[in-house]
Structure formats: structure tokens, C-alpha cells
N, C-alpha and C positions, 0 to 999 in steps of 0.2 A: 504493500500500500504506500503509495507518495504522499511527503508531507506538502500538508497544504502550507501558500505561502505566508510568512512573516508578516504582512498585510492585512492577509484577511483572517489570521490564527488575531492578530489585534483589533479589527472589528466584530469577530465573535466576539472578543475578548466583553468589549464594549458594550456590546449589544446585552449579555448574558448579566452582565454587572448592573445595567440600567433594569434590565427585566426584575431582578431580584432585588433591585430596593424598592423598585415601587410595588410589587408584590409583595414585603416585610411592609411597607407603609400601611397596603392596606389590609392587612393580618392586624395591624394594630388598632387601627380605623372598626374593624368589624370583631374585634375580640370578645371572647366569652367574656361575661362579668360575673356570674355565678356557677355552683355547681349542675346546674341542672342546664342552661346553656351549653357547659364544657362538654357533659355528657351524650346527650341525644339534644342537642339544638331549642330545648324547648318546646321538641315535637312540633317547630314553625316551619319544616322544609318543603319546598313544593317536590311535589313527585319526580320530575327532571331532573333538581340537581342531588333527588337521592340516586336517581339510577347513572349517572353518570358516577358519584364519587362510590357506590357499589362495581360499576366497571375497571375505574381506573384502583381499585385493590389490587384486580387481578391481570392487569396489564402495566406492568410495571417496567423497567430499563429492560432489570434481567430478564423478566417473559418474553420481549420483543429481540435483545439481543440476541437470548437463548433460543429464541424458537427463530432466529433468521440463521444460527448459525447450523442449529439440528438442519432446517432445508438443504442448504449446502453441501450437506453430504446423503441425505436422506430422502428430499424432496417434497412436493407441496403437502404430502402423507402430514405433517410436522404441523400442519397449520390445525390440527385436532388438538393441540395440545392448547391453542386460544381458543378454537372451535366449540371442546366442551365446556366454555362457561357458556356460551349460549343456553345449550342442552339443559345444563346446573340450574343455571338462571328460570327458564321457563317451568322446569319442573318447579323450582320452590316456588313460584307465583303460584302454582295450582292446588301444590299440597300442605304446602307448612308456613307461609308466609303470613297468614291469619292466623293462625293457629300461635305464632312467637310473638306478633305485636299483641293480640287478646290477653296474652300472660300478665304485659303489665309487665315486664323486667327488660332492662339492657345490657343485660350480660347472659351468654351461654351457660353460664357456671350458675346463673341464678335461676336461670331455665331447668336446667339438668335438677336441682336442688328443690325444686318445686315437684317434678314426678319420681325423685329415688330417694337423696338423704345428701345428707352434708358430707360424709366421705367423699362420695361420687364427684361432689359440686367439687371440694379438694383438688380431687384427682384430674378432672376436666380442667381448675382453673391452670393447676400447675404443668398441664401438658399444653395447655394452649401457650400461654407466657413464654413455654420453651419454644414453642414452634413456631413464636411468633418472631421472638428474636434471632431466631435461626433465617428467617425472613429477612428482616432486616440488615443481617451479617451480607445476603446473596445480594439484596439491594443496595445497600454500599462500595460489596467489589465488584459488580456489574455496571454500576454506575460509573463509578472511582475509575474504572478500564475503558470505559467508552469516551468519557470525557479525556482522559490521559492520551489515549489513541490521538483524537481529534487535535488536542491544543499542547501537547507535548510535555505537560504538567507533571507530576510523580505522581503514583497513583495514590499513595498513602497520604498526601497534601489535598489530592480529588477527596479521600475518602474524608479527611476532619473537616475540609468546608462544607461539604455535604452533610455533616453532624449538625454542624454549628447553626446553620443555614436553615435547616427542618427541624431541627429543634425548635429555634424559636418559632415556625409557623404553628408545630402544634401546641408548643407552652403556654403563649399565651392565645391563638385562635380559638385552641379545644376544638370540640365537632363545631360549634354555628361557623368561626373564624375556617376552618381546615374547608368545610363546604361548599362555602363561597372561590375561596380561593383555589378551589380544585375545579373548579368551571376555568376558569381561564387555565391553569395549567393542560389540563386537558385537553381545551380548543387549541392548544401548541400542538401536544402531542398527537392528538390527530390530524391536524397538516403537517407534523413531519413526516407522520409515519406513510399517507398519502403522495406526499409530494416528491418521499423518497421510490416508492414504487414507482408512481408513473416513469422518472424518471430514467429509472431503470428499466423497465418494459421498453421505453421509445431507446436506450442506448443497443437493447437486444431486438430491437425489432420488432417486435409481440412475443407470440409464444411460439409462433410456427417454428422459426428458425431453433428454439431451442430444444422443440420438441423432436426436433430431427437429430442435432446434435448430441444432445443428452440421453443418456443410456432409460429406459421404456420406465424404468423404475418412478423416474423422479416426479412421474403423472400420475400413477395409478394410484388409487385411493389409502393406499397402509403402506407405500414406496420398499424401504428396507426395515422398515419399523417392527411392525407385525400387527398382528390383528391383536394378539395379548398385549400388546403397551399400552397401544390405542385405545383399549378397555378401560385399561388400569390407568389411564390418562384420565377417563371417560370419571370412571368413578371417584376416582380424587377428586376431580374437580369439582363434581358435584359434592362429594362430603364435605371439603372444604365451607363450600360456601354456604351447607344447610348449617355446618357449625363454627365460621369463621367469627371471632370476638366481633370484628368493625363491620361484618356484614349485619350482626344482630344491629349493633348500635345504631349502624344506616338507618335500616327500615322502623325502628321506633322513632326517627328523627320527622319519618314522615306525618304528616298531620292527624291521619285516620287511618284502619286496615285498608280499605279501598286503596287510599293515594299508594301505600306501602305495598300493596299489589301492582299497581299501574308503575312504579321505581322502579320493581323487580323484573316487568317484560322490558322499561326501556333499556336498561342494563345487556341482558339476552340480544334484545335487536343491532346494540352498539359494538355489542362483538362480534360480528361476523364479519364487515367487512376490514377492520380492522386483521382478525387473522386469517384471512386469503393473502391481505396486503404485505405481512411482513414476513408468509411464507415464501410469496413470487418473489421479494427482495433479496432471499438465500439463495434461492432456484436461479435470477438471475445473475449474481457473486460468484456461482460456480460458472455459468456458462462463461461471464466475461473473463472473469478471474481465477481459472481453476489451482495456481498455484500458490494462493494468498492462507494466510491461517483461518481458519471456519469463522472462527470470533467477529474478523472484519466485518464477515457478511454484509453487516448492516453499515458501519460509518466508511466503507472504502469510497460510497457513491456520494458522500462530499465531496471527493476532489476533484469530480465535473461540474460542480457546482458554483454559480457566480457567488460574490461575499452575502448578499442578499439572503437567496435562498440556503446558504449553505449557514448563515445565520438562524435562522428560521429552526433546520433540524437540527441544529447543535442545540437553541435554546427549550424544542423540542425533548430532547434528551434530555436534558437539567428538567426540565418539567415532571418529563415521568420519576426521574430519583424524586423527586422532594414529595411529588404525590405519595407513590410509594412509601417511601420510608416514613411521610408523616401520618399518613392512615394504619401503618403495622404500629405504629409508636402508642398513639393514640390511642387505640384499643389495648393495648399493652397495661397501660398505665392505668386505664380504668378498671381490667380487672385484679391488678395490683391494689389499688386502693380500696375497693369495694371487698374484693376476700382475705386480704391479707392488713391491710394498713388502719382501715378504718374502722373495723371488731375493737383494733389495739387503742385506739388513742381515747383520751378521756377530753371529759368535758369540749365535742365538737361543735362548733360556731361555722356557720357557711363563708366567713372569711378566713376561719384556718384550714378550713377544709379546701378552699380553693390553693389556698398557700403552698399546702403540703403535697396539693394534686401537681403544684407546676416544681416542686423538687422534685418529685419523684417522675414526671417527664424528664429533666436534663437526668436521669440518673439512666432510662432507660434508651436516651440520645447516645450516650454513650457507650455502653455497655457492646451493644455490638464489634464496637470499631476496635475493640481488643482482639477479636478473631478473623479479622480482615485480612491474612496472612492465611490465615489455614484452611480458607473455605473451599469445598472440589468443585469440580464441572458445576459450568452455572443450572443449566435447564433440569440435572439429578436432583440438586440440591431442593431446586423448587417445587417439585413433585414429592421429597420423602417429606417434607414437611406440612404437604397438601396429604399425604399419606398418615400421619400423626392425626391431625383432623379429622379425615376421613371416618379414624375408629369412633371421635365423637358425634357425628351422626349418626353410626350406627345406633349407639346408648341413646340419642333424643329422640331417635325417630321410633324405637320400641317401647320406649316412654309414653307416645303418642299414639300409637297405630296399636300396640301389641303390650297393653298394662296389668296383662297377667305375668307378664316375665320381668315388670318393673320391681326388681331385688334392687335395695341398696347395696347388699353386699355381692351380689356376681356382675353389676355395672361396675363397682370399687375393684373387682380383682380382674375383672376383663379386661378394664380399661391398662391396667397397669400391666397386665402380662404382652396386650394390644403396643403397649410403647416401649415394651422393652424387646420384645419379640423383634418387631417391627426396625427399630437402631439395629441390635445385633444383624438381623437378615441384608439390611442396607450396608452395614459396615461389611460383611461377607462379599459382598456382589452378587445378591439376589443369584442363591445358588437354584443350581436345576432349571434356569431360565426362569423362574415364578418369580415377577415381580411385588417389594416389598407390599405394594398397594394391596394386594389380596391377603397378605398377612395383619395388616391392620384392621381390614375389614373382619376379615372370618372368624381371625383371634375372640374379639368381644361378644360376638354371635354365639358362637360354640361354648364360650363359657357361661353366660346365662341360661342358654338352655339347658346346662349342665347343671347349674345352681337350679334351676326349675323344678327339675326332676327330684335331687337331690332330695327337699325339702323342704317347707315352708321357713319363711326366717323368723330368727328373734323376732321379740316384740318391738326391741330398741333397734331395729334394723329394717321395720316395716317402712314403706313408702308416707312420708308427712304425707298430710292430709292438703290436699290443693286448694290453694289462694292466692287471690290476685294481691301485688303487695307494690305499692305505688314506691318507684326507688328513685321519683326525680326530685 
């Protein structure tokens, strides 16, 4: 890949710097004042900018880079891997999306804790927090790289201003501030990611030319993938997001179940064309550039790009980190406070409690960027941790559908065998080809039915009795 010139690496420079204070301006301008704005917005959000800032969760640097580089070698096959929030998306508008805002809670862990018991809620919160910051580890050095690539920066200089930077959007934004300002971030990252296709199509000619060139694989619907990834793509993606922390908080942000149904399709419709686009972006990486490293895929087609445009997708890029990293933060911190921080502290006032909520943001800004060095392949990493998740849909959705199998105690040991099973088999390299994703899933499955049969539980282990419990 050629470095682009000294000129216009200095008019990004510019461009990107101008975008992001007046972006900070208006985080500041629109900031939460209470806890219950930080949280779910006040339940003021129109239904648009809930399903966009539910979109860009899961369309992030690394999703985009990750899945233009998988094309590359793989082919449009790869684009299933943005393909299934669609799929994700549309089923939870149908089946659970009423069913989570009716609760009356904004946290997963509060959900969970409502049909099994307070272990469970535990065990959900503490695997979600892990999976979350495991997110943001891959959001950092996916960013941290593409930015570095582009403007010739160190990555680990990319990765602290990217802390520092989204930090404070979600410190002081919280959800109303993070909402607002993820609409414009967003309208970037969808013209870059646009403008970088097209552009790429018109350097390859369309598809014919490549369809001739390129070996049959890179078209057909599962390329070199398989039909088993593509599954386990499939169902990550949807467990993810029936039990993602910032997806709950989303859709309680919305006004009413309705609107928080009407979020949930716009979300599903926002991703498809988005992942065709940033599949054909690999697809065409390889045809022009077959000897470039995969990663490029995506930022090599700035350097046919005038300062303008090639402005445009750099600050594109910046956008998805800060979206990114400030929506995985953001839910992070709220279920830190709520299960962990805020049992503990005495005598709460809604001015300490907001105090205490924007420490424990910078704590969780941070925390990531210590593992920024060690994190593997981008696009594994974001699947094993949509795989950790995964097991927690399983638990809410037999919670819901199936509450004769609602054990506090085989949701507690499932879940925990589910996340350990799950690391081990990933740390392995998903032996015997079974990817980790069906280990997360089945793991929790198998053990509640098992607890089923077993025997009825303690008394102190029975399912609390359901109620709506106002937690704004």
C-alpha cells in the first residue's frame, strides 16, 4: 500500500481534528444531567436514532475492517458476518423486543434476575463486562491500525487518543449525549463506507471483470467459509444482540414498546446495505491488489482518493472507533454501577450517583488499552465475544418462552460452564472444526435440562416472583 502524501496525510490531519472538537462541543452542549438521562435517555429517543445507535454497536472499525479483510481472501461469503444483524435485528423486533422494554429494567442482568435469581443476574453481569471489554480491546486495535495505516501515526499513540477522545463522549454524554452524537458519527461512517465501494467497483470495472478473474469461490454464497461458520456467524449475532448490555439500554431509550419495535426493524434495514458494501470492498482489494496484506483491504483505496474524499473516509473511520468504543463503554459502566457499585455505596444522592457513574467511565476508558498488544485476528476476536453472549440468550430466552426450566441454579452453572467451556475451546482453535459459537450455545441448554430432570430446587433457589421494578 503507498503512503498517501504529506499534504493530504495534513489535511486529514485537519479535517479529523476540526471534526472532533466540534463533536466534544456538542457532547457537552447535549450532556446527561442526571442518572436516569445517562442511562436510557429519559426514554425521550425517537425511534431512528434508536435504531441507528443499535446499528452502529455492531458495525464498528473492527466489523468493517475485519469483514473487508475476511472478503479478501474469502469473498463476498464474509459479508454474512454484517449480514446476520439484519436476520438478529428482525427476529428480536418480533419476538423479545416487547417483551424487554415491558420489564421495566435497563440492564440484561436485571432482566435475567427478574425470571431466575440473583446468582444468575451475577453470573450474566460478570460475563457480559468481560465480553464487553474484550470489545473494546478489538475496537481500539482495529481502530488504533487503520488510523496508523492511513496517517502514519504509532498505533499505541492511535490507541490513547482514541481512549481519551471517547471517553469523554461517553463521560459526560451518557446514553441522551452518546445518541445524539452517534447520528452524525454514523452519517460519516456511512458515506465512507459507500463512497469507498463505489469507488472501488468503478476502479474494477463492476463485477464482471472480477468475476472472470477471481477464482468461482469469491461469489458463491459460503465462498471458502462454510456453511458451519456462517451458522455460527448467524447465531452469534443474533444472541449477541437479544443479550447485548447497550442493545437493552437502546430500546428502553425508546419512548414506548411500539417506537422500540419500529428502532429494532430500522437497525435490521441499515445493515444490509452497508454489509454487501464493505464485503465488495475486500473482493475488490484482492482483485486490484492481490499482493497487499488482507488488513489493507479497506484503507489501501484512499490513495486514489482526492484530499476531499479521502478526508471524508478517514474521518469516517474515526467515527466508527468513537461510536464503537463509546456504546461498548457505556453499557459497560452501567452494569458496573447498577450490580456491583451501587448495592455498595451508602447514603446515594442523584448527584453522587452521577459523580461516581463518570469515575467509573474513565476507569473503564481505560482498562482496555492495557491489552492492546495482545489482542488476535480482528474479525475471531469479535465473534468469540458475540459467542460469550450468545450463551446469555440462550438463559433469557428460556426464561421467557420455556419457565419451567427457569432454575436459578442450572442458569448459574450453565452459564459459567457456557464461558468457560467456550474461552478454553476458542483458546484451542475450535478443535474438530466445531466452532466455539455452538459451545456457548448448547453448553447452557444441556445443563438446565439436566438440572430439570434432576430435581426441583431449593426453596432459596426458586425463581423470584416477577415484577416490574422502575430502575430510572
Amino acid at each position: 500500500m503507498e503512503n498517501l502524501s504529506a499534504g493530504t496525510i495534513l489535511f486529514i490531519l485537519i479535517v479529523i481534528a476540526v471534526y472532533i472538537v466540534l463533536t466534544t462541543i456538542l457532547t457537552f452542549k447535549m450532556r446527561s444531567k442526571s442518572s436516569s438521562e445517562f442511562n436510557n435517555a429519559a426514554k425521550s429517543l425517537p425511534a431512528i436514532v434508536v435504531g441507528v445507535l443499535m446499528m452502529s454497536e455492531f458495525i464498528g472499525t473492527k466489523s468493517t475492517i475485519g469483514t473487508a479483510e475476511s472478503a479478501f481472501t474469502h469473498g463476498l461469503a464474509s459479508s454474512w458476518s454484517l449480514l446476520a444483524g439484519s436476520i438478529g435485528f428482525f427476529l428480536f423486533a418480533f419476538f423479545l423486543v416487547s417483551r424487554f422494554y415491558n420489564t421495566g429494567h435497563y440492564t440484561i442482568s436485571g432482566i435475567v434476575r427478574e425470571k431466575f435469581g440473583t446468582s444468575t443476574k451475577t453470573v450474566v453481569s460478570i460475563i457480559m463486562i468481560v465480553s464487553l471489554l474484550v470489545v473494546n480491546l478489538g475496537n481500539y486495535l482495529s481502530g488504533a491500525a487503520a488510523i496508523s495505516t492511513i496517517l502514519g501515526i504509532p498505533i499505541m499513540a492511535c490507541a490513547i487518543i482514541t481512549m481519551i477522545i471517547s471517553t469523554i463522549y461517553f463521560t459526560f454524554g451518557g446514553m441522551k449525549g452518546v445518541a445524539w452524537i452517534t447520528m452524525i458519527h454514523s452519517a460519516f461512517k456511512y458515506a465512507g463506507i459507500l463512497l469507498t465501494a463505489f469507488i472501488a467497483l468503478y476502479l474494477t470495472g463492476g463485477l464482471k471483470p472480477m468475476q472472470l478473474a477471481l477464482p468461482e469461490h469469491y461469489f458463491t454464497w459460503d465462498g471458502t467459509i462454510g456453511t458451519s461458520k456462517i451458522v455460527a456467524w448467524i447465531i452469534g449475532t443474533m444472541g449477541a444482540i437479544f443479550s447485548t448490555q447497550f442493545i437493552i439500554q437502546a430500546v428502553t431509550s425508546a419512548k414506548n414498546a411500539k417506537a422500540a419495535k419500529r428502532a429494532t426493524i430500522y437497525a435490521g434495514l441499515l445493515f444490509l446495505p452497508l454489509g454487501l458494501a464493505v464485503a465488495i470492498i475486500g473482493v475488490c482489494a484482492r482483485y486490484l491488489y492481490p499482493d497487499i496484506d488482507p488488513i489493507y483491504a479497506f484503507p489501501v483505496f484512499l490513495q486514489h482518493m482526492n484530499p476531499i474524499l479521502s478526508a471524508i473516509v478517514a474521518t469516517s473511520l474515526v467515527a466508527s472507533i468513537f461510536v464503537g468504543v463509546s456504546t461498548v463503554a457505556l453499557s459497560t459502566t452501567t452494569l458496573l454501577m447498577d450490580d456491583f457499585v451501587l448495592p455498595r455505596m451508602k447514603e446515594v444522592t442523584p448527584e453522587k450517583q452521577l459523580k461516581m457513574t463518570r469515575i467509573i467511565c474513565i476507569v473503564v476508558g481505560i482498562i482496555p488499552l492495557l491489552g492492546v498488544a495482545f489482542a488476535p485476528e480482528l474479525l475471531s476476536l469479535s465473534f468469540f465475544t458475540r459467542a460469550l453472549r450468545a450463551s446469555i440468550a440462550v438463559v433469557a430466552g428460556m426464561g421467557f418462552f420455556l419457565p419451567m426450566y427457569s432454575s436459578n441454579r442450572g442458569a448459574t452453572i450453565g452459564l459459567s460452564m457456557s464461558a468457560l467451556g467456550t474461552t478454553i475451546w476458542y483458546l484451542l482453535g475450535d478443535p474438530y472444526g466445531i466452532d466455539n459459537m455452538y459451545i456457548a450455545v448448547v453448553t447452557p441448554l444441556i445443563v438446565m435440562l439436566i438440572d430439570r430432570f434432576i430435581g426441583k430446587p431449593k426453596p432459596s433457589e426458586k425463581t423470584p416472583k416477577t415484577e416490574i421494578i422502575n430502575e430510572n
